[in-house]
C-alpha positions in Angstrom: 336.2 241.4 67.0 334.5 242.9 70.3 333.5 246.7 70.3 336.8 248.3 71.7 338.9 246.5 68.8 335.9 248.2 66.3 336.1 251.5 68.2 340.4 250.9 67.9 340.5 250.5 64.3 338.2 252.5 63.0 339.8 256.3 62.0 336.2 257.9 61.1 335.0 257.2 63.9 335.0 260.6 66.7 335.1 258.8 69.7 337.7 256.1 68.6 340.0 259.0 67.6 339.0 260.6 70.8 339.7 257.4 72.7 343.5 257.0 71.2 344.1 260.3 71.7 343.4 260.2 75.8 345.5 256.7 75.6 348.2 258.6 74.2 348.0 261.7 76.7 347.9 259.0 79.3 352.2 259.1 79.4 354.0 262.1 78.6 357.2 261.0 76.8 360.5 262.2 78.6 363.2 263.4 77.1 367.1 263.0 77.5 367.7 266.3 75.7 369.8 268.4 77.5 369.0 272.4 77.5 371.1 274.0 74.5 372.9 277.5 73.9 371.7 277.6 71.0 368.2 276.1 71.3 366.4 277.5 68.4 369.1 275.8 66.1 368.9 272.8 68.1 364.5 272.5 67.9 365.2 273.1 64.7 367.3 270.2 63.9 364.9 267.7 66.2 362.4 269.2 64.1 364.5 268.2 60.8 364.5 264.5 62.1 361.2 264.1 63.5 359.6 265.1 59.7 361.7 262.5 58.1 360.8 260.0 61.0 356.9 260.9 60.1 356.9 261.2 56.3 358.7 257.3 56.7 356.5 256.2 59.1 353.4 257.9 57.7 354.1 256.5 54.1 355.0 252.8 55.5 352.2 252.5 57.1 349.4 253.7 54.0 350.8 251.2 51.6 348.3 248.5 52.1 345.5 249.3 49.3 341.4 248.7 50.2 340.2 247.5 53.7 343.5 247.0 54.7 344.6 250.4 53.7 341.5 251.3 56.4 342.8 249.0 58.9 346.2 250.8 59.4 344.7 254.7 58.8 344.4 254.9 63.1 347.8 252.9 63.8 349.0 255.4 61.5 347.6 258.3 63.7 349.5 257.1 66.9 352.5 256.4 65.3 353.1 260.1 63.8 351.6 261.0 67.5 354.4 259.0 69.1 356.9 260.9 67.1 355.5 264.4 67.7 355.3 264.0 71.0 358.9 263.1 71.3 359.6 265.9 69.5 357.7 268.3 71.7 359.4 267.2 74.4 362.9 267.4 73.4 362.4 270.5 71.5 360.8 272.1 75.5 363.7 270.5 76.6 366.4 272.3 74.6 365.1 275.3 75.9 365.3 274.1 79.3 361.5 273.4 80.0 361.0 269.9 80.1 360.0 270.1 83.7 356.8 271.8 83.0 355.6 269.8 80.3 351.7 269.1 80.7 348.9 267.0 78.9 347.1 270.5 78.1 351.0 271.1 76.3 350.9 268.5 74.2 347.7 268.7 73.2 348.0 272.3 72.0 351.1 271.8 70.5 350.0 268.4 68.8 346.6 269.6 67.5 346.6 273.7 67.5 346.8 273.7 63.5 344.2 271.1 62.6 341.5 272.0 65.7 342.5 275.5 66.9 338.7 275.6 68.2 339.0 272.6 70.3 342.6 273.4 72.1 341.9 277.2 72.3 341.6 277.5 75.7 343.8 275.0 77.0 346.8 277.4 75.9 346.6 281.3 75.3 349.7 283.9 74.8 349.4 287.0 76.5 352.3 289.3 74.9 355.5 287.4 75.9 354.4 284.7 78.0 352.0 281.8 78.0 349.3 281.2 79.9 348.4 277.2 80.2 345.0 276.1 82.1 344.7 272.8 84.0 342.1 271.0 82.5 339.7 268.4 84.2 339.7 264.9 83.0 336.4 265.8 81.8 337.3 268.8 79.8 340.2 266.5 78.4 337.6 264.2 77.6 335.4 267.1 75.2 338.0 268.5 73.8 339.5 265.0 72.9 336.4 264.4 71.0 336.5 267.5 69.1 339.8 266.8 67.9 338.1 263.5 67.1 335.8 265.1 65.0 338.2 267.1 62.9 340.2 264.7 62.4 337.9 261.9 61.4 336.7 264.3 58.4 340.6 264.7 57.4 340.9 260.5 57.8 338.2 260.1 55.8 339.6 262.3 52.6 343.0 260.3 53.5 341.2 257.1 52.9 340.4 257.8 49.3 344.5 258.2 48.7 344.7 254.6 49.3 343.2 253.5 46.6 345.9 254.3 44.8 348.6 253.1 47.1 352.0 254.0 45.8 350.7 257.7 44.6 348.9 257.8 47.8 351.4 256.7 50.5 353.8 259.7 48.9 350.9 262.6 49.3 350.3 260.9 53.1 354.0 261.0 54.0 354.3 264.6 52.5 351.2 265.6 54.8 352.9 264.0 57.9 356.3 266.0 57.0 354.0 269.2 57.0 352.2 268.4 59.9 354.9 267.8 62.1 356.7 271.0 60.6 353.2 273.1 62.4 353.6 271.0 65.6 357.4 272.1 65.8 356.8 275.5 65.3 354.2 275.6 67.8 355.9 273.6 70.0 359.2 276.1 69.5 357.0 279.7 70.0 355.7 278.4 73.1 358.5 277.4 75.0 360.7 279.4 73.9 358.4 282.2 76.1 357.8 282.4 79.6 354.8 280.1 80.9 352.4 280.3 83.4 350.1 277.9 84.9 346.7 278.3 86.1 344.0 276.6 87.5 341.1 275.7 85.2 338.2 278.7 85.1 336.1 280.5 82.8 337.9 282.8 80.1 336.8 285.8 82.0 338.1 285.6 85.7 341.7 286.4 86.7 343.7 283.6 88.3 346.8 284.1 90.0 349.5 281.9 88.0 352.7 280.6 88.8 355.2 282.0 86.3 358.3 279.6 85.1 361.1 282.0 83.7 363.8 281.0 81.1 366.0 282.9 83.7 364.6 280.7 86.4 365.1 277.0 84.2 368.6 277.8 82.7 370.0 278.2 86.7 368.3 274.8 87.7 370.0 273.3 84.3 373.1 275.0 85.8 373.7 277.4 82.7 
């Protein structure tokens, strides 16, 4: 086994996590959602799906017990990634925003309730709007590694579930439900706001932004 297959299978390690996550980011997933009348009854019923999607997936995949129980900890990772993401993109497209969805987007809505540190300033609210800076690949890259870091710590308590594999796969599935629950209700506050887009700059300096309305996205929808 060469070093990227170590670095792709092992979950405690930062920069493997850190690695799968700008992998992931590489493709934002598209949505067929069309915008809603009622969108917040709509996310919330993508939301519904998606949690039984994860706590499935999530508890499939943590049956193995010992080193194989290691082995599938990252593919675990991607998987409840994969259905996240989908979420967050149909959920921004039932309130008519799936045009602006971003990388800096998905990162904040994936990972704003397990590393608020490391996605802080890809995404801020200001009142009724959101602000969302463009981020370098190189900032990507940092903050990717921070998530890493926060989430190699949680892998590692995950691990110890496994050694007891039925008891274990439930507690993991029930941790995917909730954690998909936080992404959707990020993923809902934000775009069901106003948001604007800058370019990336210190915390301090004013920008000028380019503001995308919910008045402005339900006319293009043609609602």
């Amino acid at each position: 086994m060469n070093a990227e297959s170590n670095i792709a299978l092992t979950p405690t390690d930062t920069r493997g996590i850190a690695h799968a996550i700008l992998n992931f980011l590489s493709e934002i997933p598209r949505s067929a959602e069309p915008p809603s009348v009622s969108p917040r009854m709509r996310s919330e019923a993508i939301a519904a799906a998606a949690r039984r999607r994860a706590f499935i997936a999530s508890a499939s995949l943590s049956l193995p017990p010992g080193p194989l129980g290691w082995v599938t900890m990252l593919p675990e990772l991607v998987a409840i990634w994969k259905i996240q993401a989908k979420m967050v993109a149909d959920i921004a497209a039932a309130y008519g925003q799936s045009s602006t969805i971003t990388r800096e987007q998905m990162l904040y809505c994936l990972f704003k309730h397990t590393a608020a540190q490391a996605v802080r300033d890809l995404v801020v609210r200001a009142g009724e709007r959101f602000i969302v800076r463009h981020a370098t690949a190189q900032a990507l890259r940092a903050i990717a590694e921070r998530i890493g870091v926060k989430l190699s710590q949680r892998a590692l308590g995950a691990g110890l579930s496994r050694l007891l594999p039925l008891v274990g796969a439930a507690g993991v599935g029930a941790y995917a439900w909730f954690d998909t629950r936080q992404v959707a209700r990020t993923a809902i506050s934000m775009f069901s706001q106003e948001i604007e887009f800058t370019e990336s700059a210190p915390r301090s300096m004013e920008i000028p932004a380019r503001r995308v309305s919910l008045d402005q996205k339900a006319r293009e929808a043609g609602l």
